[in-house]
NUZATI-195608 format. One line per field, with one value per residue (C-alpha): x negated, y, z; chain; residue in one letter; residue number from 1. Coordinates in steps of 0.2 Angstrom, whole numbers. Example, Ala and Ser with C-alpha at 12.3 -4.5 7.8 and 13.67 -1.06 7.14 Angstrom:
BEGIN
x: [-62	-68] $
y: [-22	-5] $
z: [39	36] $
unit: [A	A] $
code: [a	s] $
pos: [1	2] $
This chain:
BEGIN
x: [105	93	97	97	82	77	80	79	82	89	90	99	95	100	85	76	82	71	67	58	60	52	46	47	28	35	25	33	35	41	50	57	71	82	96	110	104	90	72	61	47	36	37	18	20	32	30	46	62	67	51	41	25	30	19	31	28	41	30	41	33	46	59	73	79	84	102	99	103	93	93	79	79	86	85	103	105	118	115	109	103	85	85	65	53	33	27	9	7	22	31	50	64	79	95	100	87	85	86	69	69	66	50	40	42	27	27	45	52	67	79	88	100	110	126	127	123	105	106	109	96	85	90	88	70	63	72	67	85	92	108	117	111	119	107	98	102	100	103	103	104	109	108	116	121	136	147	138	137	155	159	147	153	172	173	183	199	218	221	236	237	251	252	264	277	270	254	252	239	228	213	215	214	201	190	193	175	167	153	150	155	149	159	176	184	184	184	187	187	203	207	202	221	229	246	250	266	273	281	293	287	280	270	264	249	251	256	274	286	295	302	305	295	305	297	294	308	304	307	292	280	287	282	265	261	268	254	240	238	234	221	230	226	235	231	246	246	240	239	223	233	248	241	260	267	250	250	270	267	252	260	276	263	252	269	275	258	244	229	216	224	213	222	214	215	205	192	189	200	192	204	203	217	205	191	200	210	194	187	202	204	185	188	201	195	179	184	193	175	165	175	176	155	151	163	154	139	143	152	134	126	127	126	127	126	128	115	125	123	117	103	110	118	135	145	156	169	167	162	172	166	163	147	138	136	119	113	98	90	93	85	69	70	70	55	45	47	40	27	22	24	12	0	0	12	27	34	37	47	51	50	57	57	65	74	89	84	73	79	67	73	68	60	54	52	73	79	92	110	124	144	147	141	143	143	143	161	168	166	166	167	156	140	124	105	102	95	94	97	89	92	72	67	56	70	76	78	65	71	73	89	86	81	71	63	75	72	89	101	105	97	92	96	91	98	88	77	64	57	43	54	56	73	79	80	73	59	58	46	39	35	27	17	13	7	-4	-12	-6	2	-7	2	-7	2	21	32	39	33	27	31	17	22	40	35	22	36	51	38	36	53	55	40	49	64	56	45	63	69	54	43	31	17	17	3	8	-3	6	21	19	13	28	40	29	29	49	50	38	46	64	58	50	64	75	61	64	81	78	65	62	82	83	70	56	40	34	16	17	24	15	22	27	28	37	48	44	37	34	16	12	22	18	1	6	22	12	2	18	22	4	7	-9	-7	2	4	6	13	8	22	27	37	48	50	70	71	56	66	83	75	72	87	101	118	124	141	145	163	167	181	185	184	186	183	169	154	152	142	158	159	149	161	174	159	154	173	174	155	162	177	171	155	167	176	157	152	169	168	149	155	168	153	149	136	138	140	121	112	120	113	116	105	109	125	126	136	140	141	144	150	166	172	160	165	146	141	123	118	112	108	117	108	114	121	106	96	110	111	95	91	105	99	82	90	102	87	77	90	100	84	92	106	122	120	137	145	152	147	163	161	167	165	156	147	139	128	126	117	108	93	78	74	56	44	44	27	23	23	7	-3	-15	-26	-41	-54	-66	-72	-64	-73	-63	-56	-54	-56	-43	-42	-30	-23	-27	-29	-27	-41	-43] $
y: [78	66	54	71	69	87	98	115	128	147	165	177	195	212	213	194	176	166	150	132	115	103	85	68	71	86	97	116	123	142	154	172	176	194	192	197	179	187	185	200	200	212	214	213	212	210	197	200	205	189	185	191	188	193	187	183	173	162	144	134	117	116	127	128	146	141	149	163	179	195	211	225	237	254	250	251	233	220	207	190	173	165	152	143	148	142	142	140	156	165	168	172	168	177	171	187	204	218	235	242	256	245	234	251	253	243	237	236	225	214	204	188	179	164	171	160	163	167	151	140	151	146	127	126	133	121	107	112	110	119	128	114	102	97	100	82	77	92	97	115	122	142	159	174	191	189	194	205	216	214	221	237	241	238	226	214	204	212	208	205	209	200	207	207	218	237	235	240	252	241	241	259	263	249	254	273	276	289	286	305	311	331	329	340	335	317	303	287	275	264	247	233	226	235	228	226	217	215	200	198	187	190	176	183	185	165	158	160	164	180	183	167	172	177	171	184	184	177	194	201	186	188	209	202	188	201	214	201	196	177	179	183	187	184	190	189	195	181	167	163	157	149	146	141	154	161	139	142	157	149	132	144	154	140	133	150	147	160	151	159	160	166	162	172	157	145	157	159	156	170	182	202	205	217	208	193	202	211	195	185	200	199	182	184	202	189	172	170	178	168	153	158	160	143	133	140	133	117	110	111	103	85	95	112	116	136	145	153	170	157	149	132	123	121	111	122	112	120	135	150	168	177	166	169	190	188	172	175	186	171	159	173	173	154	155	169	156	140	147	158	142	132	148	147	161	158	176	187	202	195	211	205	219	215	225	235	233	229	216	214	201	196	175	169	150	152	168	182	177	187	183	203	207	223	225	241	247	229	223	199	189	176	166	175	179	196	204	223	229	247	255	255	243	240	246	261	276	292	310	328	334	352	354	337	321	306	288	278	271	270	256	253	233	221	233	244	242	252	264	252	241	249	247	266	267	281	283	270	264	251	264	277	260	258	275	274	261	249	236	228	227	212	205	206	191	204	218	236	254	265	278	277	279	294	303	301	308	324	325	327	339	351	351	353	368	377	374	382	391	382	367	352	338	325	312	321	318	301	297	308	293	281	288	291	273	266	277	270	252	254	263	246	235	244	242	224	225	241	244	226	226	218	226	225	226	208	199	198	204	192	204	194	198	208	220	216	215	232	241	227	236	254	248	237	253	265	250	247	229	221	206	204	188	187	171	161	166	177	184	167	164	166	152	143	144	139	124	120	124	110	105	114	117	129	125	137	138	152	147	164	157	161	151	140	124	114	116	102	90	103	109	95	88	107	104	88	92	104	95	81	95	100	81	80	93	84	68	76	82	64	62	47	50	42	56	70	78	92	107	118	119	137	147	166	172	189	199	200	215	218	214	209	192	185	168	154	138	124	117	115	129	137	137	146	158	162	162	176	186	188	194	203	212	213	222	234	235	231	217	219	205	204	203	185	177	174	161	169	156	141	136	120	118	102	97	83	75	77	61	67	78	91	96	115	129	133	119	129	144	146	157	160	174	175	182	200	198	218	232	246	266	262	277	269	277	294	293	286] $
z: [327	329	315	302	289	293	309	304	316	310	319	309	313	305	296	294	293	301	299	306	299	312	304	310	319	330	317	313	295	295	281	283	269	268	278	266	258	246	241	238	223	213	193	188	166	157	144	133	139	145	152	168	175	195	212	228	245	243	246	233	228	211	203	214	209	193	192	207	201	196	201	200	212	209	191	180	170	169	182	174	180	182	167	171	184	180	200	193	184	191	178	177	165	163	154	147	139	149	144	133	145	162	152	149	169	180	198	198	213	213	222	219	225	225	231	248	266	273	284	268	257	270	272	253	253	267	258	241	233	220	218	208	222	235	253	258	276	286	306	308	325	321	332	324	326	314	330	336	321	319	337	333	317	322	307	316	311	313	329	341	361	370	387	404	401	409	407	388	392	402	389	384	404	407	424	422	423	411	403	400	417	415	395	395	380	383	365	371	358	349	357	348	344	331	339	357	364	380	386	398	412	429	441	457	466	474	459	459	446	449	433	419	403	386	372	357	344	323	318	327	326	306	305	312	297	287	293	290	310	312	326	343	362	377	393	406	424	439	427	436	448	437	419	415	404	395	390	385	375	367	361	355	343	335	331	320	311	320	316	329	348	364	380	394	404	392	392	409	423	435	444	437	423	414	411	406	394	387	385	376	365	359	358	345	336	329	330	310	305	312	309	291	290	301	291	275	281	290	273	265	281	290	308	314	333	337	350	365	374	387	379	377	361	356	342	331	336	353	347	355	346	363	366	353	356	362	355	342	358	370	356	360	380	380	365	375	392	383	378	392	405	393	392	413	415	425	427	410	403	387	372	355	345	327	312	321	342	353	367	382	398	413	416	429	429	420	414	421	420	422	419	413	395	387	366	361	368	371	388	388	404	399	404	396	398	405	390	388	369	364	346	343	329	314	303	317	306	310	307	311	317	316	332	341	333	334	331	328	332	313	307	286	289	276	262	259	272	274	261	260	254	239	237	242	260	273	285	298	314	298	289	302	307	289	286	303	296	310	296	282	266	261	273	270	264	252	240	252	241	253	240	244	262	261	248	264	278	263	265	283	283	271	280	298	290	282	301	308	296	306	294	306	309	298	312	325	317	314	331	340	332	340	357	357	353	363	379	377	374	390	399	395	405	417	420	420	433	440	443	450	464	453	448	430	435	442	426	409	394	379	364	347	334	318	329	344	343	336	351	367	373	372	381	393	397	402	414	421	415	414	403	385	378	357	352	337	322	334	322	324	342	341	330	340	356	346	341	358	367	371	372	387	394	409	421	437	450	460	479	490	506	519	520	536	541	540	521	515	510	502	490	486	480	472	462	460	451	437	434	427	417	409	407	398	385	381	380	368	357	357	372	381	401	402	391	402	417	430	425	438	454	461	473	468	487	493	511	514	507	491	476	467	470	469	463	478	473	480	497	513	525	532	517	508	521	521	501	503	516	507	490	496	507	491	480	492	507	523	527	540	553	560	540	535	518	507	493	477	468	462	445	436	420	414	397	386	393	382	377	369	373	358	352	357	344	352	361	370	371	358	359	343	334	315	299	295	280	274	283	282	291	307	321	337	353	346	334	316] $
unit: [A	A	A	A	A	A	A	A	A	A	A	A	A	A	A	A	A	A	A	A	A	A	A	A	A	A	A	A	A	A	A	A	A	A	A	A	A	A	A	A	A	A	A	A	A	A	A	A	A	A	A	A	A	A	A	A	A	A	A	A	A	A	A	A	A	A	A	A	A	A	A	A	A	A	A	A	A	A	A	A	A	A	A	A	A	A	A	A	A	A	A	A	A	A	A	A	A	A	A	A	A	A	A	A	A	A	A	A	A	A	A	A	A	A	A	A	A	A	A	A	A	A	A	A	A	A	A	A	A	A	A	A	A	A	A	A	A	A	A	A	A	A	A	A	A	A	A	A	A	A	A	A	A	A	A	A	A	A	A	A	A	A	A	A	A	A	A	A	A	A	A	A	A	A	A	A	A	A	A	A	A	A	A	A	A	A	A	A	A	A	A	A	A	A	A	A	A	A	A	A	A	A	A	A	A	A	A	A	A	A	A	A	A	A	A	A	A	A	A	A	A	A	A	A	A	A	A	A	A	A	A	A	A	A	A	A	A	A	A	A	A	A	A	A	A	A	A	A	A	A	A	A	A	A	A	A	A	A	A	A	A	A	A	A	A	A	A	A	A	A	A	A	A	A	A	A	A	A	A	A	A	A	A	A	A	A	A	A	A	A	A	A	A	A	A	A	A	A	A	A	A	A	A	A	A	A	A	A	A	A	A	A	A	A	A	A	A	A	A	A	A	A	A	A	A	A	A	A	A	A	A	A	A	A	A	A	A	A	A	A	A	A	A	A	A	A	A	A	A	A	A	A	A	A	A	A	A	A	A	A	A	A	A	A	A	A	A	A	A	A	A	A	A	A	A	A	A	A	A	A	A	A	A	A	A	A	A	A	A	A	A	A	A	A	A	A	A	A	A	A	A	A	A	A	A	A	A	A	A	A	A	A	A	A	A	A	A	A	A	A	A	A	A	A	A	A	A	A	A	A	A	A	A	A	A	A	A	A	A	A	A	A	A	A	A	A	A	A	A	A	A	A	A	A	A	A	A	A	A	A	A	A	A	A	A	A	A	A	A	A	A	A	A	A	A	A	A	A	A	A	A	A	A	A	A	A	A	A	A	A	A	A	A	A	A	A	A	A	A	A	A	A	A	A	A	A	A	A	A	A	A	A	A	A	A	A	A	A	A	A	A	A	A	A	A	A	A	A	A	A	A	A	A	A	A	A	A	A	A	A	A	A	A	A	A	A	A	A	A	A	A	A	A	A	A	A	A	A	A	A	A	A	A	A	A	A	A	A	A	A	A	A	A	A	A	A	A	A	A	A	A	A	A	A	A	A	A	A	A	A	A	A	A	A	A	A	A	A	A	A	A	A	A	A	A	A	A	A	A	A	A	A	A	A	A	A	A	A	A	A	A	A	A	A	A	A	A	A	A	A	A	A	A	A	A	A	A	A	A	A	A	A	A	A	A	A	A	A	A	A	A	A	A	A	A	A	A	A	A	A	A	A	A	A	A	A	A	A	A	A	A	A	A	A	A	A	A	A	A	A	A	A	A	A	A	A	A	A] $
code: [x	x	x	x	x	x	x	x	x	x	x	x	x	x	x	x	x	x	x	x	x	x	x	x	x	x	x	x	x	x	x	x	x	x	x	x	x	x	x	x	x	x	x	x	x	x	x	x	x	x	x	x	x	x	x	x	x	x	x	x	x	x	x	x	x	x	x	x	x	x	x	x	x	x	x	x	x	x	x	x	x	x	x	x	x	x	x	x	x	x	x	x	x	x	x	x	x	x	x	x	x	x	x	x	x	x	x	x	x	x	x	x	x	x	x	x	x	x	x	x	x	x	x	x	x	x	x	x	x	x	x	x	x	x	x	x	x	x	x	x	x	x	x	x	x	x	x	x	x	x	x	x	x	x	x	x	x	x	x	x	x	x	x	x	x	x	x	x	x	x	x	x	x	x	x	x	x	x	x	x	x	x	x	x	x	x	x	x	x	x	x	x	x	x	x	x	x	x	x	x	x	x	x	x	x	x	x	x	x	x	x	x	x	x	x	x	x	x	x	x	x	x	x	x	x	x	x	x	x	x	x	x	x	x	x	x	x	x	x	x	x	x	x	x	x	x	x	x	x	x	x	x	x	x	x	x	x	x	x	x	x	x	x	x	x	x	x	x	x	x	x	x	x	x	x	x	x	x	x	x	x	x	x	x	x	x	x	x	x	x	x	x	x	x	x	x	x	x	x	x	x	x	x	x	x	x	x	x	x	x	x	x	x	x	x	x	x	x	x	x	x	x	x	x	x	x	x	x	x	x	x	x	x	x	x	x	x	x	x	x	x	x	x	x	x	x	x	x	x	x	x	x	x	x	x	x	x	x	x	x	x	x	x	x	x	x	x	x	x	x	x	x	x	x	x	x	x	x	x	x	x	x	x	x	x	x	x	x	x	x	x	x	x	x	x	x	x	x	x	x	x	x	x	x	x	x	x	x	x	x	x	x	x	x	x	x	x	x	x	x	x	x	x	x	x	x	x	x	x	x	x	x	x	x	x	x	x	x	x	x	x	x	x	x	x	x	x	x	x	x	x	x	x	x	x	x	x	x	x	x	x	x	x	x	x	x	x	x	x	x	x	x	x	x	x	x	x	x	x	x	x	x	x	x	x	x	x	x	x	x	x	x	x	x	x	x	x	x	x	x	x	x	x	x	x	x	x	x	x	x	x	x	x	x	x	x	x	x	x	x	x	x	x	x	x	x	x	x	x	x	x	x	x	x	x	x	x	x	x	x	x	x	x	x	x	x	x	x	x	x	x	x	x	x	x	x	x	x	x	x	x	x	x	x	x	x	x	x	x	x	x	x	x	x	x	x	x	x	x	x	x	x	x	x	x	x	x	x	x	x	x	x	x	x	x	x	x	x	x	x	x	x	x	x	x	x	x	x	x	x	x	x	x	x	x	x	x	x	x	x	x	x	x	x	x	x	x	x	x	x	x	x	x	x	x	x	x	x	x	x	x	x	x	x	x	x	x	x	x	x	x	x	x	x	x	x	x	x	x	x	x	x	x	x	x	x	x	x	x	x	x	x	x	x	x	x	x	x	x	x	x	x	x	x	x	x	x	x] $
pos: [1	2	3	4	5	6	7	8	9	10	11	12	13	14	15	16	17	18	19	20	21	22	23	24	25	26	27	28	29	30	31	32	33	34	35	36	37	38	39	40	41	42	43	44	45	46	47	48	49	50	51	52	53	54	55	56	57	58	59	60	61	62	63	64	65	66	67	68	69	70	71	72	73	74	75	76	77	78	79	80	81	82	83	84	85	86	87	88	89	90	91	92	93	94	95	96	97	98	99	100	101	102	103	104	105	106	107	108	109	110	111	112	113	114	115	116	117	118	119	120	121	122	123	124	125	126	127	128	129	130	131	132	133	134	135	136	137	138	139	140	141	142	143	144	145	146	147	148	149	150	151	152	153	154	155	156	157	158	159	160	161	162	163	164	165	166	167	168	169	170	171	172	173	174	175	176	177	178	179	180	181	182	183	184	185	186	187	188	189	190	191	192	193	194	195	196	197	198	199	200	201	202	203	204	205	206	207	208	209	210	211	212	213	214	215	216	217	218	219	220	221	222	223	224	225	226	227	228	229	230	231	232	233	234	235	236	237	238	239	240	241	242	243	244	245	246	247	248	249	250	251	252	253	254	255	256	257	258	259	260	261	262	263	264	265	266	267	268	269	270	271	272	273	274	275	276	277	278	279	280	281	282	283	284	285	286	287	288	289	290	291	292	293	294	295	296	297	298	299	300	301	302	303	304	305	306	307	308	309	310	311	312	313	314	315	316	317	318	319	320	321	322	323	324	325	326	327	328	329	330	331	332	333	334	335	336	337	338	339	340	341	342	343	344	345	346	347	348	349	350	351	352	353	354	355	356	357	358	359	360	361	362	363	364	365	366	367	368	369	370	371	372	373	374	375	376	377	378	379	380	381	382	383	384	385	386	387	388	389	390	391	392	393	394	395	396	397	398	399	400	401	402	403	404	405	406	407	408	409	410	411	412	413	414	415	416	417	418	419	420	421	422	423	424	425	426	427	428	429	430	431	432	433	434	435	436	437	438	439	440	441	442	443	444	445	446	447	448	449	450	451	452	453	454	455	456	457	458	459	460	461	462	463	464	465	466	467	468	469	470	471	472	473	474	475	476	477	478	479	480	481	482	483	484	485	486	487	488	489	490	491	492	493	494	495	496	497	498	499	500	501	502	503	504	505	506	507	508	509	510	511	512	513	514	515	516	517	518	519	520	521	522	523	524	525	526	527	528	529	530	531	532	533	534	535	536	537	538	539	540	541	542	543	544	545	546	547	548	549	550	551	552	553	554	555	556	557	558	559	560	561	562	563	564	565	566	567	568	569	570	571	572	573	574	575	576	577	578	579	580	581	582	583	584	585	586	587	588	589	590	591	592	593	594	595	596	597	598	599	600	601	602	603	604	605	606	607	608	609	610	611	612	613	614	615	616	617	618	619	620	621	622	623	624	625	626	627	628	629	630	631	632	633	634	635	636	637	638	639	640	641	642	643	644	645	646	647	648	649	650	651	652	653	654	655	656	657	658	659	660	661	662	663	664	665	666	667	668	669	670	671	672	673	674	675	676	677	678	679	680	681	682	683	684	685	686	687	688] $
């Protein structure tokens, strides 16, 4: 990474690519691009019919676009390619006419693109290159929400389950719990495989083999090629214990020719079947997709390292797709940390608020982590930052549904977008802030319809009058979205705090993203939170903290035994053991044993009997027993004297030691007074 002539560091959300390219001096450059791999501009004359005259934010030294194509939006005309673009007076060549009927139209806005992915769009912008060039020497560290999109929108690869004979129905019967306990007619969704097999095998409880495992005949691995499945799952029952015949099965697959294979075992070697099996399944439902999109990238690039649902690097070569599910959010809790510890904050509630969601977490001196993540109806065993999502973005879709206000969870995305946007979309929380006065369209990196916004809240006047004969407030209106926003973003902070023992009013708030800052004090006020913290570029913190996270790897063994004074020298062979296996798997990114260190050794301890654990650092035994008492006082109020501590299990992180001190996005606190620029009508506090 280090020997790269640019570092750029990339989160790509629903919405927004963003972007920052750090130089040689520790100095930050930023860029925001569409992310469906577009730039956004306004017509403003048209000169001819191949010519333009436009105006755009797109901070191009030269012409690099030469050969993107155009397209104006909501406009009928064959697509055709940028010939010359004069950057001095703005003005746009076409290769091809367009229509005579388009050039009599003015203010038109347009899109062009270069065909490739937002992360390379982005590259080639901070690295000034055109299309027919190949990218200089470039280090990208990326977060995306590729995978998770994928999981929500069931747009996953064909996927196989293999599975211990008699337990075909495992995922559809999962915990039994319902998520709708009062609803009678119950619709529980389709498992992700679209083919399950059983396999005839059986290992016990201890390990043992009761029953030799039968490999799957060629005619049915055959049916499966046939079908399009080359991504498989396998989950069998105990291999915890004896990983020998998921490891058989495996090797007996990769040698038929399935490309993408997720041994349960591989992924985590944990006891509980189900989650195991959800996890192996997730793992193979997205990996050929994300595969496909990081290999598109990393041929155009020197480096490429992934962002983790942890907060820590990976290389794509050890890149497994259930890590990545919350990694542009985890790029934003580690962003919101560095720069609240160098502001004198120690304890925040992260609130990122971007396009699609909101995602708000809990940091105090390190974030929240928890081992069970949830994505939508998918359940992952896998290391992650605790970050609660809510459908409430910049982009959330406002509307009437005949009886109530609603905001989201639909989302316009990218394309359209808003209806500022001018490309089609609906009414969103961008526009209600828009037409409140609480956004400045001068401010924008693309072109802002307000027409397009006022004509969508006409719209939703007329049909809430033919609902209810009854004229409505159009400020009130407007405001009503606000408030059924700003309430369920609040309701998610408090299941990060409140829910967990820790009171909100005692940590500032660190508002970023898109729009983050134009929700963080009325948000702060429903919690009685007394400090909010807007970061510089706030509206890039994700990629801020991406591009300050490290290679990181996480190892755990399973111990289930009680904790006693006489433990010592068993936990320290056991923390021994897989801190070699996590100092292994850096050294295999190419680390050398000297640049790695231990982060972090814990202990995931509970009472016998319980099945929740909680997180103790590694100390000695009374330290430990204590450390437990008081959380577990603080979560559940009271603690059993006479119960015994059972280890679960134990943990290790280890990563890259830093080996400079990276320049801060924001080097301290200023305080001065700035010459208003313009003035503009803004609803604030129930008044104009």
């Amino acid at each position: 990474m280090s020997k790269s002539k640019f570092k750029i560091s990339i989160n790509t959300g629903d919405t927004f690519t963003d972007t920052i390219r750090q130089d040689e001096h520790g100095s930050f450059f930023y860029q925001k691009v569409l992310s469906n791999g577009s730039l956004r501009g306004k017509i403003i004359k048209f000169l001819d019919s191949k010519t333009l005259q436009i105006t755009e934010n797109w901070r191009l030294k030269k012409d690099v676009i030469k050969g993107y194509s155009f397209q104006i939006l909501q406009q009928e005309h064959p697509i055709t390619k940028i010939t010359e673009y004069d950057i001095e007076n703005q003005i746009l060549s076409l290769h091809q006419s367009l229509p005579s009927s388009i050039l009599k139209k003015e203010g038109l806005n347009f899109s062009i693109t270069a065909h490739e992915e937002a992360p390379l769009l982005a590259a080639r912008l901070m690295t000034q290159t055109c299309i027919d060039q190949k990218l200089p020497s470039v280090a990208i560290k990326l977060g995306s929400t590729k995978g998770t999109n994928a999981l929500l929108e069931k747009r996953g690869t064909r996927t196989a389950f293999f599975v211990t004979k008699g337990f075909r129905d495992l995922l559809q019967i999962g915990t039994q719990q319902r998520p709708d306990i009062f609803a009678l007619n119950i619709q529980k969704s389709k498992p992700l495989p679209d083919e399950i097999i059983e396999i005839n095998e059986r290992i016990s409880a201890k390990g043992e083999v009761l029953m030799p495992l039968t490999l799957p005949d060629d005619a049915l691995l055959n049916s499966l090629k046939s079908a399009g499945i080359d991504s498989v799952a396998i989950a069998l029952l105990n291999a915890y214990k004896n990983p020998q015949h998921e490891q058989i099965l495996s090797k007996h697959l990769q040698e038929k020719g399935f490309k993408y294979i997720s041994v349960s075992t591989e992924l985590s070697a944990l006891m509980k079947f189900l989650p195991r099996a959800q996890t192996s399944v997730v793992d193979a439902y997205l990996a050929p997709i994300l595969h496909h999109y990081l290999q598109n990238i990393s041929e155009s690039v020197e480096s490429l390292q992934v962002m983790s649902s942890a907060g820590s690097l990976v290389s794509v070569a050890s890149f497994r797709a259930k890590d990545s599910l919350l990694s542009g959010p985890a790029g934003g809790v580690m962003g919101a940390g560095n720069i609240a510890e160098a502001s004198g904050y120690s304890q925040i509630i992260g609130f990122d608020m971007g396009g699609t969601s909101t995602d708000v977490a809990r940091y105090a001196s390190k974030p929240d982590y928890h081992h069970d993540l949830q994505v939508g109806d998918a359940h992952v065993f896998s290391p992650a930052i605790h970050i609660e999502t809510v459908a409430a973005g910049g982009g959330s879709f406002c509307y009437f549904d005949g009886f109530q206000l609603c905001v989201g969870p639909e989302s316009a995305g990218a394309f359209p977008g808003p209806a500022c946007y001018g490309a089609g979309g609906g009414l969103t929380i961008t526009d209600i802030n828009l037409l409140l006065g609480r956004l400045d369209d001068t401010q924008f990196g693309i072109p802002i319809d307000k027409e397009a916004s006022l004509k969508k809240l006409d719209e939703l006047l007329q049909k809430m009058y033919q609902a209810t004969s009854k004229k409505s407030n159009s400020t009130e209106i407007l405001t009503g979205f606000l408030q059924i926003a700003n309430e369920r973003m609040a309701s998610a902070i408090q299941k990060i705090s409140l829910y967990r023992g820790y009171n909100p009013s005692e940590y500032a708030l660190v508002g970023f993203g898109g729009a983050g800052g134009l929700h963080a004090c009325q948000v702060a006020q429903k919690l009685n939170i007394q400090t909010v913290l807007i970061p510089k570029e706030a509206g890039l913190l994700s990629a801020y903290g991406i591009s300050q996270a490290k290679l990181e790897r996480f190892a755990e063994k399973q111990i289930l035994r009680h904790l006693t004074e006489e433990d010592d020298s068993f936990l320290e062979k056991a923390f021994k053991e897989i801190s070699q296996k996590a100092k292994n798997q850096l050294m295999d990114d190419g680390l050398e044993a000297s640049q790695i260190e231990i982060r972090e050794e814990l202990l995931l301890l509970r009472l016998t009997g319980q099945e929740s654990t909680l997180e103790i650092q590694k100390a000695n035994y009374q330290t430990m027993k204590m450390d437990f008492k008081q959380q577990y006082e603080k979560i559940y109020g009271y603690y059993p004297e006479k119960r015994k501590i059972e280890i679960a299990s134990i943990q290790v992180w280890v990563r890259e030691k830093s080996s400079i001190e990276i320049k801060n996005i924001q080097q301290s606190i200023s305080h001065y007074n700035p010459t208003p620029h313009h003035y503009q009508d803004a609803f604030v506090d129930e008044a104009w």
